[in-house]
N, C-alpha and C positions, 0 to 999 in steps of 0.2 A: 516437548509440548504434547497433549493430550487430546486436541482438537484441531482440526484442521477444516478450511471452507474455499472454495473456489472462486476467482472473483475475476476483476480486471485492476489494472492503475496504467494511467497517464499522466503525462502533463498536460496541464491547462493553460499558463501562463511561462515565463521566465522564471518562473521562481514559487510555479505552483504546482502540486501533485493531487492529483485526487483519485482514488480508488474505491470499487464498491465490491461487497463481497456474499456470497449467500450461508446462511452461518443457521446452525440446526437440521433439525428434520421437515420443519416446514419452512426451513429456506429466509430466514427474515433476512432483509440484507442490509448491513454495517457500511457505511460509507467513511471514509478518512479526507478528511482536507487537508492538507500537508503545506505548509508556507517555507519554504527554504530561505536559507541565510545567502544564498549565493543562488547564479543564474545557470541553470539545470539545459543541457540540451535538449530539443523536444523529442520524446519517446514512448511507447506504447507497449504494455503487456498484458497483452489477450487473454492470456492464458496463466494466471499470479495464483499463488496458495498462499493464505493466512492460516499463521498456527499460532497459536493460543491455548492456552492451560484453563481460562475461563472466561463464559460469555458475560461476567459481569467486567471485565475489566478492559472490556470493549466500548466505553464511554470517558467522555471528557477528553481532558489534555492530554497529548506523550510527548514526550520528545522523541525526535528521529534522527539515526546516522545511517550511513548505507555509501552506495556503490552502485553506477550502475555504468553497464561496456555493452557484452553479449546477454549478459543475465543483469540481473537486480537483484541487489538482496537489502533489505531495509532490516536494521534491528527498532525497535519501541520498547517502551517503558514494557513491567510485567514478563520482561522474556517475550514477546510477541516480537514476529518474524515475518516478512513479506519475502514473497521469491516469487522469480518465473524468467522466463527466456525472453528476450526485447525483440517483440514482433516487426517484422519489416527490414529495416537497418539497423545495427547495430551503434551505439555509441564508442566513439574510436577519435581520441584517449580516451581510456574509464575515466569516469568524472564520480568526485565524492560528493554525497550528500548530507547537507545535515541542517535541523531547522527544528518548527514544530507541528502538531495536528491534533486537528478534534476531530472524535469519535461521533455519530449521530446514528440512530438506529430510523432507517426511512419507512415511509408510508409502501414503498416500491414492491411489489409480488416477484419479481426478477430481473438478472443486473442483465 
């Protein structure tokens, strides 16, 4: 990957992710709503990097598979990658994930 942006992801629901990220030189930030196929423990990363090869391929649909224990690692469609270390507690057993999510580029000045 070619770019990278600093963001956050959480869950929101049982079965929902959502993540915002600040992507460029003036920071616009990228939001992902993530619907998983199955019921996710609840988790929080503070601290996640989004890498990516280009900012147009940060819209619409992906699909998502991933992992998450001590870290998260989410792969998306385009080679696009989510990572960071799971603030707080850790998830124990690692739990897979996998589902889908839309891309939206917000009105937001910082996440």
């Amino acid at each position: 990957m070619s770019n990278t942006a600093p963001g956050q992801i959480e869950t929101k629901s049982p079965d929902s992710l959502e993540g915002k990220f600040r992507v460029g030189e003036d920071e616009r930030v990228y939001a992902i709503s993530i619907t998983t196929n199955e019921t996710v423990p609840p988790f929080e990363v503070i601290s996640a990097e989004l890498a990516y090869n280009k900012e147009s391929d940060l819209t619409g649909f992906t699909s998502v598979t991933g992992t998450v224990a001590k870290d998260l690692v989410l792969y998306l469609d385009h080679g696009i990658t989510i990572r960071g270390k799971v603030s707080y507690t850790a998830v124990d057993p690692a739990h897979g994930i996998s589902g889908g999510g839309n891309w939206a580029l917000t009105s937001e000045l910082k996440v």
